[in-house]
KERO-165770 format. One record per residue (C-alpha): residue in three letters; x, y, z. Coordinates in steps of 0.05 Angstrom, whole numbers, padded with zeros to 5 digits, always signed. Example, Ala and Ser with C-alpha at 12.3 -4.5 7.8 and 13.67 -1.06 7.14 Angstrom:
REM KERO-165770
ALA+00246-00090+00156/SER+00273-00021+00143/
REM end
This chain:
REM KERO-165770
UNK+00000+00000+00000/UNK+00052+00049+00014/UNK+00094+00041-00045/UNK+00030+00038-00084/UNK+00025+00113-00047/UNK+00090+00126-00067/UNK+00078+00106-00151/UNK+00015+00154-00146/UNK+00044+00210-00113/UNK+00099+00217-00175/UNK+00039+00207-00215/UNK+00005+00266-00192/UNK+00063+00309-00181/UNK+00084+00290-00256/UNK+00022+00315-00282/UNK+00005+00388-00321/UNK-00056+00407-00292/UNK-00017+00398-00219/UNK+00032+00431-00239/UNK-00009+00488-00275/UNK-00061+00486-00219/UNK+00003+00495-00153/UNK+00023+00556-00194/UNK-00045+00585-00206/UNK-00045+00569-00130/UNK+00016+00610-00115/UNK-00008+00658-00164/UNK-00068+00676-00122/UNK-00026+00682-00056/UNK+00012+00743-00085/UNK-00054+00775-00117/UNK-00074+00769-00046/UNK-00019+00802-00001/UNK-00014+00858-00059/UNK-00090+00871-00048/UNK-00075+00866+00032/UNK-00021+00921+00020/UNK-00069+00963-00021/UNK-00125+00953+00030/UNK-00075+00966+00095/UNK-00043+01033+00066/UNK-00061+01097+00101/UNK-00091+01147+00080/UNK-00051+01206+00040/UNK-00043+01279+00079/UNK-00097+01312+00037/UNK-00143+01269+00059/UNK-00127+01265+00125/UNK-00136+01342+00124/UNK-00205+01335+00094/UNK-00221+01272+00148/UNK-00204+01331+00198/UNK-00250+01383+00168/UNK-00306+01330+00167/UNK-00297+01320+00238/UNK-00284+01390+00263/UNK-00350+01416+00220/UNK-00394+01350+00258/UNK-00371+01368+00323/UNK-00383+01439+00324/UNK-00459+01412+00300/UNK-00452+01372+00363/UNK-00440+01430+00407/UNK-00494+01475+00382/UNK-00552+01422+00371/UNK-00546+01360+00410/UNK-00587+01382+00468/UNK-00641+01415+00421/UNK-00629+01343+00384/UNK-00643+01306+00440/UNK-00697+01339+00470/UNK-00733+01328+00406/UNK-00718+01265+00397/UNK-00745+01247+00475/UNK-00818+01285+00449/UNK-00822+01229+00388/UNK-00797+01179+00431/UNK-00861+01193+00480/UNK-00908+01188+00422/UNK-00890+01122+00394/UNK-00925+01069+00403/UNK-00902+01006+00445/UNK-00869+00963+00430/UNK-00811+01012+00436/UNK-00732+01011+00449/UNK-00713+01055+00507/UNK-00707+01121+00514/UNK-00626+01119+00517/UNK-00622+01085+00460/UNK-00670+01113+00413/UNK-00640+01183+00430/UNK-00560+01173+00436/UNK-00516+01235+00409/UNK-00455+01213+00432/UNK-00399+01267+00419/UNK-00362+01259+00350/UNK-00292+01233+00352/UNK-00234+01243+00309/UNK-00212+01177+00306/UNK-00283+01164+00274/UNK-00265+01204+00216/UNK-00224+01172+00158/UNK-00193+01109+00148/UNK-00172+01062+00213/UNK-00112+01035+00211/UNK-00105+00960+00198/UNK-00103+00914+00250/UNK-00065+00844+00244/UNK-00112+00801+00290/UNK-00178+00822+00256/UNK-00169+00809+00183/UNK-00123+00750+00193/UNK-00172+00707+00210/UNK-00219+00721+00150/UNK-00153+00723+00100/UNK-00150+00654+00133/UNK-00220+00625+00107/UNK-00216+00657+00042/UNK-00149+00622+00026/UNK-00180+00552+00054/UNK-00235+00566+00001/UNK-00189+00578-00066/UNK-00148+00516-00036/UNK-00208+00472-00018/UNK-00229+00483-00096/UNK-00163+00469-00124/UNK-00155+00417-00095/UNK-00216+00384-00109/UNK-00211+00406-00189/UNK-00135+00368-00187/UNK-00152+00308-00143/UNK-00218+00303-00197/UNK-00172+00301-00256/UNK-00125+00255-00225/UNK-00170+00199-00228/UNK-00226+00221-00273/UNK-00169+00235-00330/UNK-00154+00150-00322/UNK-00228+00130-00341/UNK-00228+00177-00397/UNK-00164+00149-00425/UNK-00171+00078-00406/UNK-00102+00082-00365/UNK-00137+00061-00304/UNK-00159-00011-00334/UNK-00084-00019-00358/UNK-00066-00008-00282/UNK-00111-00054-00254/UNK-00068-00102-00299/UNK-00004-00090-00251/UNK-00045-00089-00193/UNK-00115-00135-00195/UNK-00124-00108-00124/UNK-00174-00052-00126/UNK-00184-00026-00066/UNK-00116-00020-00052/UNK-00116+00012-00118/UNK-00168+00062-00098/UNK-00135+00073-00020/UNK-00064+00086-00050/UNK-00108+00134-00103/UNK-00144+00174-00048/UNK-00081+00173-00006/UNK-00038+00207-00051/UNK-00084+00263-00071/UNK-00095+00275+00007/UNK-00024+00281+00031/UNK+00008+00308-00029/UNK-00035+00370-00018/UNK-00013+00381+00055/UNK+00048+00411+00045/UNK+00026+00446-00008/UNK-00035+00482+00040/UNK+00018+00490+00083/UNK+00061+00533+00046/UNK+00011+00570+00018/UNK-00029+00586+00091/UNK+00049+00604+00116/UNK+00063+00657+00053/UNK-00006+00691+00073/UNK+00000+00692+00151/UNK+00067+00712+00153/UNK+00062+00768+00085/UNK+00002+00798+00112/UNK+00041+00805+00182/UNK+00093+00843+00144/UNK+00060+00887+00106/UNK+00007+00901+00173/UNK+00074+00911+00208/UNK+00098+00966+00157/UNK+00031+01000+00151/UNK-00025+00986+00199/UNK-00021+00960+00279/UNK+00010+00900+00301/UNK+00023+00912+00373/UNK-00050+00881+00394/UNK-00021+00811+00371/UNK-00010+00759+00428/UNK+00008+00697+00434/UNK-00058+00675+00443/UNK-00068+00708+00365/UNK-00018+00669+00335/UNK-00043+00599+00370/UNK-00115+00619+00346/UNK-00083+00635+00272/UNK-00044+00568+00271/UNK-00105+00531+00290/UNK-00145+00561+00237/UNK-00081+00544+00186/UNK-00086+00473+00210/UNK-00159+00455+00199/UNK-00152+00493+00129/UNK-00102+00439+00113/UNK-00150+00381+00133/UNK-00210+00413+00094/UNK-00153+00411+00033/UNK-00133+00350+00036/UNK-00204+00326+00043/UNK-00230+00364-00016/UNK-00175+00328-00054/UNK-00193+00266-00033/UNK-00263+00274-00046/UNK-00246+00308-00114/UNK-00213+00237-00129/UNK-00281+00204-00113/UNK-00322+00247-00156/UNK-00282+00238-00202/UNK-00287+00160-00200/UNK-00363+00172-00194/UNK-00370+00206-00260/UNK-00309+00188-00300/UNK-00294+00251-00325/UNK-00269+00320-00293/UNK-00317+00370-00324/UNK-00371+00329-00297/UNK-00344+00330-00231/UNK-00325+00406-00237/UNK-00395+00415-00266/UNK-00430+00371-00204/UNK-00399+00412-00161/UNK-00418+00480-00195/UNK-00487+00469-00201/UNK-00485+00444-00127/UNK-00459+00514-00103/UNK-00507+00551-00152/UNK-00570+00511-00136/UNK-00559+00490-00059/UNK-00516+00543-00028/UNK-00549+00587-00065/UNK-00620+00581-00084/UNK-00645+00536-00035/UNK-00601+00568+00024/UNK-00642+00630+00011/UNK-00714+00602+00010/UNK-00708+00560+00066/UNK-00657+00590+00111/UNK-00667+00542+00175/UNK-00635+00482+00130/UNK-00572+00524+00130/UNK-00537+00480+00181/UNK-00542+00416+00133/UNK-00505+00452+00081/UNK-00440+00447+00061/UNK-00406+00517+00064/UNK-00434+00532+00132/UNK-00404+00461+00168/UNK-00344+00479+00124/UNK-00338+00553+00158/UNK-00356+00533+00226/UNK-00304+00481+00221/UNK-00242+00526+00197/UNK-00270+00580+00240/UNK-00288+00543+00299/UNK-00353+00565+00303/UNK-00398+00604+00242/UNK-00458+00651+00245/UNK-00511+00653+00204/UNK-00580+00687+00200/UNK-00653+00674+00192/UNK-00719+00710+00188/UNK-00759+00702+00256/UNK-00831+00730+00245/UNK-00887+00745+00292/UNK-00954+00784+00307/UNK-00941+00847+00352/UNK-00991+00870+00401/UNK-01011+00922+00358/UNK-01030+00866+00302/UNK-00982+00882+00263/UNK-00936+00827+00221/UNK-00861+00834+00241/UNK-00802+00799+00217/UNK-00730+00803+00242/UNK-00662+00773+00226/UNK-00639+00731+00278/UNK-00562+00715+00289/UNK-00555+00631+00290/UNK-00481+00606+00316/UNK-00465+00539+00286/UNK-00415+00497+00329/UNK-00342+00471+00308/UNK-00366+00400+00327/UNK-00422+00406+00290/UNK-00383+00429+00230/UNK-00323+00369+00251/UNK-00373+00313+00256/UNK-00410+00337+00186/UNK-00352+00338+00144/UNK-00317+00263+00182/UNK-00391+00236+00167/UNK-00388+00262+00100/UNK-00322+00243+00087/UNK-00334+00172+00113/UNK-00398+00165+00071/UNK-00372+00181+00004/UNK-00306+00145+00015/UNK-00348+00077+00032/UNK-00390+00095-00028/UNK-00332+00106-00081/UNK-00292+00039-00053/UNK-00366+00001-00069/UNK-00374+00031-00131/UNK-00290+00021-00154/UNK-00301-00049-00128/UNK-00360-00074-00165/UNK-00375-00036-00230/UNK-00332-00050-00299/UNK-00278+00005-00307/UNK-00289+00000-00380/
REM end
Protein backbone atom coordinates (compact mmCIF):
# COMPACT_ATOMS: atom_id res chain seq x y z
CA UNK A 1 0.00 0.00 0.00
CA UNK A 2 2.58 2.47 0.70
CA UNK A 3 4.72 2.03 -2.23
CA UNK A 4 1.50 1.92 -4.18
CA UNK A 5 1.27 5.66 -2.37
CA UNK A 6 4.50 6.28 -3.33
CA UNK A 7 3.91 5.32 -7.53
CA UNK A 8 0.75 7.72 -7.30
CA UNK A 9 2.19 10.49 -5.64
CA UNK A 10 4.95 10.87 -8.73
CA UNK A 11 1.97 10.35 -10.75
CA UNK A 12 0.25 13.30 -9.62
CA UNK A 13 3.17 15.47 -9.03
CA UNK A 14 4.20 14.51 -12.82
CA UNK A 15 1.11 15.75 -14.11
CA UNK A 16 0.25 19.38 -16.05
CA UNK A 17 -2.81 20.34 -14.59
CA UNK A 18 -0.87 19.88 -10.95
CA UNK A 19 1.59 21.53 -11.94
CA UNK A 20 -0.44 24.40 -13.77
CA UNK A 21 -3.04 24.32 -10.97
CA UNK A 22 0.13 24.75 -7.66
CA UNK A 23 1.16 27.79 -9.72
CA UNK A 24 -2.24 29.27 -10.32
CA UNK A 25 -2.24 28.47 -6.49
CA UNK A 26 0.80 30.49 -5.73
CA UNK A 27 -0.38 32.91 -8.21
CA UNK A 28 -3.40 33.78 -6.08
CA UNK A 29 -1.29 34.09 -2.82
CA UNK A 30 0.60 37.13 -4.27
CA UNK A 31 -2.70 38.76 -5.86
CA UNK A 32 -3.71 38.47 -2.30
CA UNK A 33 -0.95 40.11 -0.05
CA UNK A 34 -0.70 42.91 -2.94
CA UNK A 35 -4.50 43.55 -2.42
CA UNK A 36 -3.76 43.32 1.58
CA UNK A 37 -1.04 46.07 0.98
CA UNK A 38 -3.47 48.16 -1.06
CA UNK A 39 -6.23 47.65 1.51
CA UNK A 40 -3.73 48.29 4.73
CA UNK A 41 -2.14 51.67 3.30
CA UNK A 42 -3.05 54.87 5.04
CA UNK A 43 -4.54 57.36 4.00
CA UNK A 44 -2.57 60.29 2.01
CA UNK A 45 -2.17 63.93 3.95
CA UNK A 46 -4.86 65.59 1.84
CA UNK A 47 -7.15 63.43 2.94
CA UNK A 48 -6.36 63.23 6.25
CA UNK A 49 -6.79 67.09 6.20
CA UNK A 50 -10.25 66.75 4.72
CA UNK A 51 -11.06 63.58 7.38
CA UNK A 52 -10.18 66.54 9.91
CA UNK A 53 -12.49 69.17 8.41
CA UNK A 54 -15.30 66.52 8.34
CA UNK A 55 -14.85 65.99 11.88
CA UNK A 56 -14.18 69.48 13.15
CA UNK A 57 -17.48 70.82 10.98
CA UNK A 58 -19.71 67.52 12.88
CA UNK A 59 -18.55 68.42 16.15
CA UNK A 60 -19.15 71.96 16.21
CA UNK A 61 -22.96 70.59 15.02
CA UNK A 62 -22.61 68.62 18.13
CA UNK A 63 -22.02 71.48 20.37
CA UNK A 64 -24.70 73.75 19.10
CA UNK A 65 -27.58 71.11 18.54
CA UNK A 66 -27.29 68.01 20.49
CA UNK A 67 -29.37 69.08 23.40
CA UNK A 68 -32.05 70.75 21.03
CA UNK A 69 -31.47 67.13 19.20
CA UNK A 70 -32.16 65.31 22.02
CA UNK A 71 -34.87 66.94 23.51
CA UNK A 72 -36.65 66.42 20.28
CA UNK A 73 -35.91 63.25 19.85
CA UNK A 74 -37.26 62.35 23.76
CA UNK A 75 -40.91 64.27 22.45
CA UNK A 76 -41.11 61.47 19.42
CA UNK A 77 -39.83 58.97 21.54
CA UNK A 78 -43.05 59.66 24.00
CA UNK A 79 -45.41 59.42 21.10
CA UNK A 80 -44.49 56.09 19.72
CA UNK A 81 -46.27 53.43 20.16
CA UNK A 82 -45.09 50.31 22.25
CA UNK A 83 -43.43 48.17 21.51
CA UNK A 84 -40.55 50.60 21.81
CA UNK A 85 -36.60 50.55 22.46
CA UNK A 86 -35.64 52.74 25.35
CA UNK A 87 -35.33 56.04 25.69
CA UNK A 88 -31.29 55.95 25.83
CA UNK A 89 -31.11 54.25 23.00
CA UNK A 90 -33.48 55.66 20.64
CA UNK A 91 -31.99 59.16 21.48
CA UNK A 92 -27.99 58.64 21.82
CA UNK A 93 -25.79 61.73 20.44
CA UNK A 94 -22.76 60.66 21.62
CA UNK A 95 -19.97 63.33 20.95
CA UNK A 96 -18.09 62.94 17.49
CA UNK A 97 -14.62 61.65 17.58
CA UNK A 98 -11.68 62.13 15.47
CA UNK A 99 -10.58 58.86 15.30
CA UNK A 100 -14.13 58.18 13.70
CA UNK A 101 -13.27 60.19 10.81
CA UNK A 102 -11.19 58.62 7.91
CA UNK A 103 -9.63 55.46 7.41
CA UNK A 104 -8.59 53.09 10.64
CA UNK A 105 -5.62 51.75 10.57
CA UNK A 106 -5.27 47.99 9.90
CA UNK A 107 -5.16 45.72 12.50
CA UNK A 108 -3.25 42.21 12.20
CA UNK A 109 -5.62 40.04 14.48
CA UNK A 110 -8.92 41.11 12.79
CA UNK A 111 -8.45 40.46 9.14
CA UNK A 112 -6.17 37.48 9.63
CA UNK A 113 -8.58 35.35 10.50
CA UNK A 114 -10.93 36.05 7.52
CA UNK A 115 -7.66 36.17 5.00
CA UNK A 116 -7.52 32.72 6.67
CA UNK A 117 -10.99 31.25 5.33
CA UNK A 118 -10.79 32.87 2.10
CA UNK A 119 -7.44 31.08 1.28
CA UNK A 120 -8.98 27.61 2.72
CA UNK A 121 -11.73 28.32 0.05
CA UNK A 122 -9.44 28.89 -3.29
CA UNK A 123 -7.41 25.79 -1.82
CA UNK A 124 -10.39 23.61 -0.92
CA UNK A 125 -11.44 24.13 -4.82
CA UNK A 126 -8.14 23.46 -6.19
CA UNK A 127 -7.76 20.84 -4.74
CA UNK A 128 -10.80 19.22 -5.45
CA UNK A 129 -10.57 20.28 -9.44
CA UNK A 130 -6.76 18.41 -9.33
CA UNK A 131 -7.58 15.38 -7.14
CA UNK A 132 -10.92 15.17 -9.83
CA UNK A 133 -8.61 15.06 -12.82
CA UNK A 134 -6.23 12.73 -11.26
CA UNK A 135 -8.48 9.95 -11.38
CA UNK A 136 -11.30 11.05 -13.63
CA UNK A 137 -8.47 11.73 -16.52
CA UNK A 138 -7.69 7.50 -16.10
CA UNK A 139 -11.41 6.48 -17.05
CA UNK A 140 -11.38 8.85 -19.83
CA UNK A 141 -8.19 7.43 -21.25
CA UNK A 142 -8.54 3.88 -20.30
CA UNK A 143 -5.09 4.08 -18.27
CA UNK A 144 -6.84 3.03 -15.18
CA UNK A 145 -7.96 -0.55 -16.72
CA UNK A 146 -4.19 -0.97 -17.88
CA UNK A 147 -3.28 -0.40 -14.10
CA UNK A 148 -5.53 -2.71 -12.72
CA UNK A 149 -3.42 -5.09 -14.95
CA UNK A 150 -0.21 -4.50 -12.57
CA UNK A 151 -2.23 -4.47 -9.63
CA UNK A 152 -5.75 -6.76 -9.74
CA UNK A 153 -6.18 -5.42 -6.22
CA UNK A 154 -8.72 -2.59 -6.28
CA UNK A 155 -9.18 -1.32 -3.30
CA UNK A 156 -5.78 -1.01 -2.62
CA UNK A 157 -5.80 0.62 -5.88
CA UNK A 158 -8.39 3.08 -4.92
CA UNK A 159 -6.76 3.64 -1.02
CA UNK A 160 -3.20 4.31 -2.51
CA UNK A 161 -5.40 6.68 -5.14
CA UNK A 162 -7.18 8.71 -2.39
CA UNK A 163 -4.03 8.66 -0.30
CA UNK A 164 -1.92 10.36 -2.55
CA UNK A 165 -4.20 13.15 -3.53
CA UNK A 166 -4.77 13.76 0.37
CA UNK A 167 -1.22 14.04 1.55
CA UNK A 168 0.38 15.38 -1.44
CA UNK A 169 -1.76 18.51 -0.91
CA UNK A 170 -0.66 19.07 2.76
CA UNK A 171 2.40 20.57 2.27
CA UNK A 172 1.31 22.28 -0.41
CA UNK A 173 -1.77 24.11 2.00
CA UNK A 174 0.88 24.49 4.17
CA UNK A 175 3.04 26.65 2.29
CA UNK A 176 0.56 28.52 0.92
CA UNK A 177 -1.45 29.31 4.53
CA UNK A 178 2.47 30.18 5.82
CA UNK A 179 3.15 32.85 2.66
CA UNK A 180 -0.29 34.53 3.67
CA UNK A 181 0.01 34.59 7.55
CA UNK A 182 3.33 35.60 7.63
CA UNK A 183 3.12 38.42 4.26
CA UNK A 184 0.11 39.92 5.58
CA UNK A 185 2.05 40.23 9.12
CA UNK A 186 4.65 42.15 7.19
CA UNK A 187 2.99 44.37 5.30
CA UNK A 188 0.35 45.04 8.64
CA UNK A 189 3.70 45.57 10.40
CA UNK A 190 4.89 48.30 7.85
CA UNK A 191 1.57 50.02 7.53
CA UNK A 192 -1.26 49.29 9.93
CA UNK A 193 -1.04 48.02 13.97
CA UNK A 194 0.48 45.02 15.04
CA UNK A 195 1.16 45.58 18.64
CA UNK A 196 -2.48 44.04 19.70
CA UNK A 197 -1.05 40.56 18.57
CA UNK A 198 -0.50 37.95 21.42
CA UNK A 199 0.42 34.85 21.70
CA UNK A 200 -2.90 33.76 22.14
CA UNK A 201 -3.39 35.38 18.27
CA UNK A 202 -0.90 33.46 16.73
CA UNK A 203 -2.15 29.97 18.48
CA UNK A 204 -5.74 30.94 17.31
CA UNK A 205 -4.13 31.77 13.58
CA UNK A 206 -2.22 28.39 13.53
CA UNK A 207 -5.23 26.57 14.48
CA UNK A 208 -7.26 28.05 11.86
CA UNK A 209 -4.03 27.21 9.32
CA UNK A 210 -4.31 23.65 10.50
CA UNK A 211 -7.97 22.77 9.95
CA UNK A 212 -7.62 24.63 6.46
CA UNK A 213 -5.10 21.97 5.66
CA UNK A 214 -7.49 19.03 6.66
CA UNK A 215 -10.51 20.66 4.68
CA UNK A 216 -7.63 20.56 1.66
CA UNK A 217 -6.66 17.52 1.82
CA UNK A 218 -10.20 16.29 2.17
CA UNK A 219 -11.48 18.21 -0.82
CA UNK A 220 -8.77 16.40 -2.72
CA UNK A 221 -9.63 13.28 -1.66
CA UNK A 222 -13.17 13.70 -2.28
CA UNK A 223 -12.31 15.41 -5.68
CA UNK A 224 -10.66 11.87 -6.43
CA UNK A 225 -14.04 10.20 -5.65
CA UNK A 226 -16.08 12.34 -7.81
CA UNK A 227 -14.11 11.92 -10.11
CA UNK A 228 -14.35 8.02 -10.00
CA UNK A 229 -18.15 8.58 -9.68
CA UNK A 230 -18.48 10.29 -13.01
CA UNK A 231 -15.46 9.38 -14.98
CA UNK A 232 -14.71 12.57 -16.27
CA UNK A 233 -13.44 15.98 -14.63
CA UNK A 234 -15.87 18.50 -16.22
CA UNK A 235 -18.56 16.45 -14.85
CA UNK A 236 -17.19 16.52 -11.55
CA UNK A 237 -16.26 20.29 -11.87
CA UNK A 238 -19.73 20.75 -13.30
CA UNK A 239 -21.51 18.53 -10.18
CA UNK A 240 -19.93 20.58 -8.05
CA UNK A 241 -20.92 23.98 -9.74
CA UNK A 242 -24.35 23.44 -10.07
CA UNK A 243 -24.23 22.18 -6.35
CA UNK A 244 -22.95 25.72 -5.14
CA UNK A 245 -25.36 27.56 -7.60
CA UNK A 246 -28.52 25.55 -6.82
CA UNK A 247 -27.93 24.48 -2.95
CA UNK A 248 -25.78 27.14 -1.41
CA UNK A 249 -27.47 29.36 -3.26
CA UNK A 250 -31.01 29.04 -4.22
CA UNK A 251 -32.24 26.79 -1.74
CA UNK A 252 -30.04 28.41 1.19
CA UNK A 253 -32.10 31.48 0.57
CA UNK A 254 -35.72 30.11 0.51
CA UNK A 255 -35.38 27.99 3.32
CA UNK A 256 -32.86 29.48 5.55
CA UNK A 257 -33.36 27.09 8.75
CA UNK A 258 -31.73 24.11 6.50
CA UNK A 259 -28.62 26.19 6.51
CA UNK A 260 -26.84 23.99 9.06
CA UNK A 261 -27.09 20.79 6.63
CA UNK A 262 -25.27 22.59 4.07
CA UNK A 263 -22.02 22.35 3.07
CA UNK A 264 -20.31 25.84 3.18
CA UNK A 265 -21.69 26.59 6.59
CA UNK A 266 -20.18 23.04 8.38
CA UNK A 267 -17.19 23.95 6.21
CA UNK A 268 -16.90 27.66 7.88
CA UNK A 269 -17.80 26.65 11.30
CA UNK A 270 -15.22 24.06 11.07
CA UNK A 271 -12.09 26.29 9.86
CA UNK A 272 -13.51 29.02 11.99
CA UNK A 273 -14.38 27.16 14.93
CA UNK A 274 -17.63 28.25 15.15
CA UNK A 275 -19.89 30.21 12.08
CA UNK A 276 -22.92 32.53 12.27
CA UNK A 277 -25.54 32.65 10.20
CA UNK A 278 -29.01 34.33 9.99
CA UNK A 279 -32.65 33.71 9.59
CA UNK A 280 -35.94 35.51 9.39
CA UNK A 281 -37.96 35.08 12.81
CA UNK A 282 -41.56 36.48 12.26
CA UNK A 283 -44.35 37.26 14.62
CA UNK A 284 -47.68 39.20 15.37
CA UNK A 285 -47.05 42.33 17.58
CA UNK A 286 -49.57 43.52 20.06
CA UNK A 287 -50.55 46.12 17.92
CA UNK A 288 -51.50 43.32 15.12
CA UNK A 289 -49.09 44.12 13.15
CA UNK A 290 -46.78 41.35 11.06
CA UNK A 291 -43.03 41.72 12.03
CA UNK A 292 -40.09 39.96 10.86
CA UNK A 293 -36.51 40.13 12.08
CA UNK A 294 -33.12 38.65 11.32
CA UNK A 295 -31.95 36.54 13.90
CA UNK A 296 -28.10 35.74 14.47
CA UNK A 297 -27.76 31.57 14.50
CA UNK A 298 -24.05 30.30 15.78
CA UNK A 299 -23.27 26.97 14.30
CA UNK A 300 -20.73 24.87 16.45
CA UNK A 301 -17.12 23.57 15.42
CA UNK A 302 -18.29 20.00 16.33
CA UNK A 303 -21.11 20.28 14.51
CA UNK A 304 -19.13 21.47 11.52
CA UNK A 305 -16.17 18.44 12.56
CA UNK A 306 -18.66 15.64 12.78
CA UNK A 307 -20.48 16.84 9.29
CA UNK A 308 -17.58 16.92 7.22
CA UNK A 309 -15.87 13.17 9.08
CA UNK A 310 -19.54 11.79 8.34
CA UNK A 311 -19.38 13.08 4.98
CA UNK A 312 -16.11 12.17 4.37
CA UNK A 313 -16.70 8.60 5.65
CA UNK A 314 -19.89 8.26 3.56
CA UNK A 315 -18.58 9.03 0.18
CA UNK A 316 -15.28 7.25 0.75
CA UNK A 317 -17.42 3.86 1.60
CA UNK A 318 -19.51 4.74 -1.42
CA UNK A 319 -16.59 5.31 -4.06
CA UNK A 320 -14.61 1.96 -2.65
CA UNK A 321 -18.28 0.05 -3.45
CA UNK A 322 -18.72 1.54 -6.56
CA UNK A 323 -14.52 1.05 -7.70
CA UNK A 324 -15.07 -2.46 -6.38
CA UNK A 325 -17.98 -3.71 -8.23
CA UNK A 326 -18.77 -1.79 -11.52
CA UNK A 327 -16.58 -2.52 -14.93
CA UNK A 328 -13.89 0.23 -15.33
CA UNK A 329 -14.47 0.01 -19.01
Amino acid sequence: MIRLTKVELRRLTARRLTLIGVAGLFLITALLLVATWFDARPLSAAEQQQAERQFQLAHKDWVDHAAENRAQCEEDWKAQPDPKPTVDDMCSYPEPKLEDYGKPPTVFAQIMPDLLQGSSYFLAFAAFLIGASFVGAEFSSGAIGNWLTFEPRRLRVYGSKLLAAATGFVPIAAVVLAIVLLGTFLIVDHLGDTASTTTKTWGDLSAIGGRAVVTTALAAALGCIVGLLLRHTAAAIGVVMGYLVLAEGVFAAFLQKAQPWLVKINFDAFVRHDAQYYVTECKTGNDGSYICDYVQKTLSFEHGAWYLATLAVVMVLLGGWVFHRRDVN
